[in-house]
N, C-alpha and C positions, 0 to 999 in steps of 0.2 A: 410338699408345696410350701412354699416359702412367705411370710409373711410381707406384705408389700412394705410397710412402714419399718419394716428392719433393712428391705431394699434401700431403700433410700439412706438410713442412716450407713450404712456398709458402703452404698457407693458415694455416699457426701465422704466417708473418712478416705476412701480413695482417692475422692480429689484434692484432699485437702483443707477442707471446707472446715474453717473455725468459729462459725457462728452456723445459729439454728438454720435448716433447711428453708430456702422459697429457691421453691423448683422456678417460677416466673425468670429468676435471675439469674441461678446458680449456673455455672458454666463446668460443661461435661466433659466437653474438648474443645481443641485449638488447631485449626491449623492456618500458618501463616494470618492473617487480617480476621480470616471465618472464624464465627463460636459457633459451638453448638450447643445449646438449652437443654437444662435436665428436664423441663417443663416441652421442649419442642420432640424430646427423645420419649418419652411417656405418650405425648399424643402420636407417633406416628408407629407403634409397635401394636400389634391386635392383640385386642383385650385376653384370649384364648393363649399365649404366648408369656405375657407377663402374669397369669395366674398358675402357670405349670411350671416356670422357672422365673421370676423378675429378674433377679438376679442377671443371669446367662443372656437374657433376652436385652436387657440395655446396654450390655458387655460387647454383643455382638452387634447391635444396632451401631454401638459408635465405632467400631473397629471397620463396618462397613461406609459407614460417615467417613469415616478419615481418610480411607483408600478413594471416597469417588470424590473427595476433594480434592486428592491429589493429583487425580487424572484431569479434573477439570481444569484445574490450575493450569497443568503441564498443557492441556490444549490451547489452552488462550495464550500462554508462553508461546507456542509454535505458529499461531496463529491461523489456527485450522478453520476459523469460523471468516476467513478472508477469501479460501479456495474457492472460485465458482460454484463448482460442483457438490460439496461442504452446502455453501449457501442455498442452492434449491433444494437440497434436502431438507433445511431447515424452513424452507418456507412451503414446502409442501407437508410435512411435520404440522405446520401452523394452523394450516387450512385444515387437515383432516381433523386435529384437538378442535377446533373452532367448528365445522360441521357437527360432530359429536356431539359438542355444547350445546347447538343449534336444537339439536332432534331431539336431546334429552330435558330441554328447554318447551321444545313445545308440547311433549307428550305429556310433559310435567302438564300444565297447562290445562290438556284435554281427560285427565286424568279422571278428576271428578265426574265428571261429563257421560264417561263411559261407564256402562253397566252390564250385568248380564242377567236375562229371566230365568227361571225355575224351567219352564216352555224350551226357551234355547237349548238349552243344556240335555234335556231328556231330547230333542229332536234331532240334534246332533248325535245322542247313543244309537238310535235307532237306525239313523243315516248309516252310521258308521260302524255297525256292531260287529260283525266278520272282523274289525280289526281290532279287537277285543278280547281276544281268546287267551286262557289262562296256560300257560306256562309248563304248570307243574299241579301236583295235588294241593289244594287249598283245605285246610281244615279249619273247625270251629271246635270250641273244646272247652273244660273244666280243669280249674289245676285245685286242689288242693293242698297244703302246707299248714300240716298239724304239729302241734305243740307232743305230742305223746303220741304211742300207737292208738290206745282208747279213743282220744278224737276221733283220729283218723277211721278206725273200726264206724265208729257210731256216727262219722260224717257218710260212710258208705252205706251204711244199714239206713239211713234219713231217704238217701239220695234213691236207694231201690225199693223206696216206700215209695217214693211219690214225692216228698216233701220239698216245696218252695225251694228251688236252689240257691238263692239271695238269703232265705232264713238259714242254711245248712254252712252255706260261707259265713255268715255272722258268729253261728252259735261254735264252728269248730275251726275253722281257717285263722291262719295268720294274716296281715295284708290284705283283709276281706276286701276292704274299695277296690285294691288292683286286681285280684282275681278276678271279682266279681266283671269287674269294666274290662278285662282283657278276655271274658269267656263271652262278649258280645260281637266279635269281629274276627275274622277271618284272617288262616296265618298260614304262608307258605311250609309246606308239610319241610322243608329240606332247611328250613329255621325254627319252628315253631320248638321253644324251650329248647334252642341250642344248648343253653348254659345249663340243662340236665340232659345230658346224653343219654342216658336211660330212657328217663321219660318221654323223648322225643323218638328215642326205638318204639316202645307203647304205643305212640301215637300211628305209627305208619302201620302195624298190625293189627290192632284192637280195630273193633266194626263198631258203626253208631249205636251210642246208647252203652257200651262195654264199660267197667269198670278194668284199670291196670289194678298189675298188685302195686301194693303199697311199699316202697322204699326208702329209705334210712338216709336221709341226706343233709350234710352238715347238723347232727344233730335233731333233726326234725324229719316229718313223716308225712312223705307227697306218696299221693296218685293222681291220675289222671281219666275222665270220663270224654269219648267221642261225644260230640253233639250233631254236628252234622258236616259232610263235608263237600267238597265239588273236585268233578276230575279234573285233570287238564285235558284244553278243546273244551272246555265247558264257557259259555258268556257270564260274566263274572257281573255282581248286579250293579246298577246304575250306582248306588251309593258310596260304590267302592272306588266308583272316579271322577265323584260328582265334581272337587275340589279343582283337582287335574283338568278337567273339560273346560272350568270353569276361567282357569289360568291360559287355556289353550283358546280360546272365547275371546279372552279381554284383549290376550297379545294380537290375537288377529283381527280385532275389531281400532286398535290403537295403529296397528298397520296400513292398515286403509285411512283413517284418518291423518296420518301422515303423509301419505301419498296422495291423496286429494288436498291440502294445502301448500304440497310443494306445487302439484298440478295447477292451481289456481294461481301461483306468482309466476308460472310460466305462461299461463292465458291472460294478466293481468300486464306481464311485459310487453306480450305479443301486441297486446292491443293498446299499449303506447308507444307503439314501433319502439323498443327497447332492445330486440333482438332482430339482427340483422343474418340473414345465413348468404353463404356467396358458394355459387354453383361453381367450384374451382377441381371439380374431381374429376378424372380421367374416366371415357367410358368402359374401361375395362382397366384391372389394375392385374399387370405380368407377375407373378411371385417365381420367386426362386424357384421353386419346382418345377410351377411351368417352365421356365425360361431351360432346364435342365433339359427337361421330356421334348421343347422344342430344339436343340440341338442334338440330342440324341436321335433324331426322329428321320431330321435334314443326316 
């Protein structure tokens, strides 16, 4: 990964640039009359992009800048934006960005507005549980990651005593908070410690309550303890899709209030005679096929 502020100074000496950086000004490229901004080129690249490569990522933003400038150009050259058919493209273009605007305008709006209950959400699981059903085997589980085998012996000798599992991650575990916090929720058995192939073979044999043996990885000394697990075709518990339901809730509840606002500029027209409809349609309309099946018939 590349440091952003050597970014910048590697692509200022690219361009030539003899005084200190202000991206606001500095100019990136040229083509014909157009600039483009080191400051305009920085905001329009996603943040994920210029932290994996800057470099490569403002290299190829402006190589991509310079090509669709030059097709725009060429277009106005030819003067493509005169053609009819050109032309309603562009103004059906206008209307669709402009309704877009419109809906994301008003949900903004109603956004606050919307809520969803604790009520809701578990009455809709209930509604809808048959379509809920898991997958695959789901497990819950114990990791352990000891510093030495001793730990690790004497994390498992705690663990078949009985002893607090949150004291036995403290007293012998590396990364106690994330074990601790990831031996609370439930992990599809065909991921659950991908990144120990072993220990994720353990998991799918060992029976609840089993200790795995303890293995030797990068240095340090994991096993794994079942806790409990679910089949698949099993209903998987509310909590697991509280979030989900809850997302699935709001968009459909923002749906309807959408649709009953456009509903009401249409009964708000209607009733300033605003809309006129004219009864001009034929009472039967022949299509092709018909008109086919009736010559084929005669």
């Amino acid at each position: 990964m590349k440091s952003f502020f050597c970014s910048i100074l590697i692509i200022c000496s690219i361009a030539g640039c003899k005084t200190s950086i202000e991206p606001n000004t500095t100019i990136f490229a040229r083509v014909n009359d157009e600039t483009l901004s080191l400051k305009e080129a920085l905001g329009n690249i996603p943040p994920s992009e210029l932290e994996y490569d800057s470099i490569q990522a403002l290299i190829n933003y402006k190589e991509n800048w310079i090509q669709r400038r030059l097709i725009l150009q060429e277009i106005k050259r030819l003067n493509l934006s005169e053609i009819p058919e050109v032309q309603e493209k562009l103004v059906r273009a206008e209307e669709e960005a402009l309704l877009i605007s419109f809906q994301e305008a008003i949900l903004s709006s109603i956004s606050d507005e919307i809520s969803i209950t604790d009520e809701e959400i578990s009455n809709y699981y209930q509604k809808n549980k048959d379509k809920f059903l898991l997958d695959q085997r789901y497990l819950r589980f114990r990791h352990v990651i000891a510093k030495s085998l001793n730990d690790a012996n004497n994390a498992k000798r705690d663990l078949m005593r009985g002893i607090d599992w949150e004291q036995v991650a403290n007293d012998y575990s590396l990364n106690s908070d994330l074990v601790i916090n990831n031996s609370t929720r439930f992990w599809p058995e065909a991921t659950a410690l991908k990144e120990f192939d072993v220990l994720n073979r353990y998991l799918r044999i060992i029976g609840v309550s089993e200790l795995s043996l303890t293995e030797k990885i990068n240095n340090n000394y994991h096993f794994v303890q079942l806790v409990e697990e679910r089949a698949a075709g099993e209903h998987p518990d509310l909590d697991w899709l509280f979030e989900q339901i809850s997302e699935w809730l709001i968009l459909e509840k923002k749906r309807v209030a959408y649709n009953t606002y456009v509903k009401n500029l249409y009964l708000a027209a209607e009733a300033n005679n605003e809309i006129h409809n004219y009864d001009v349609l034929p009472k039967t309309i022949i299509t092709s096929d018909s008109t086919s099946d009736s010559l084929n018939s005669n």
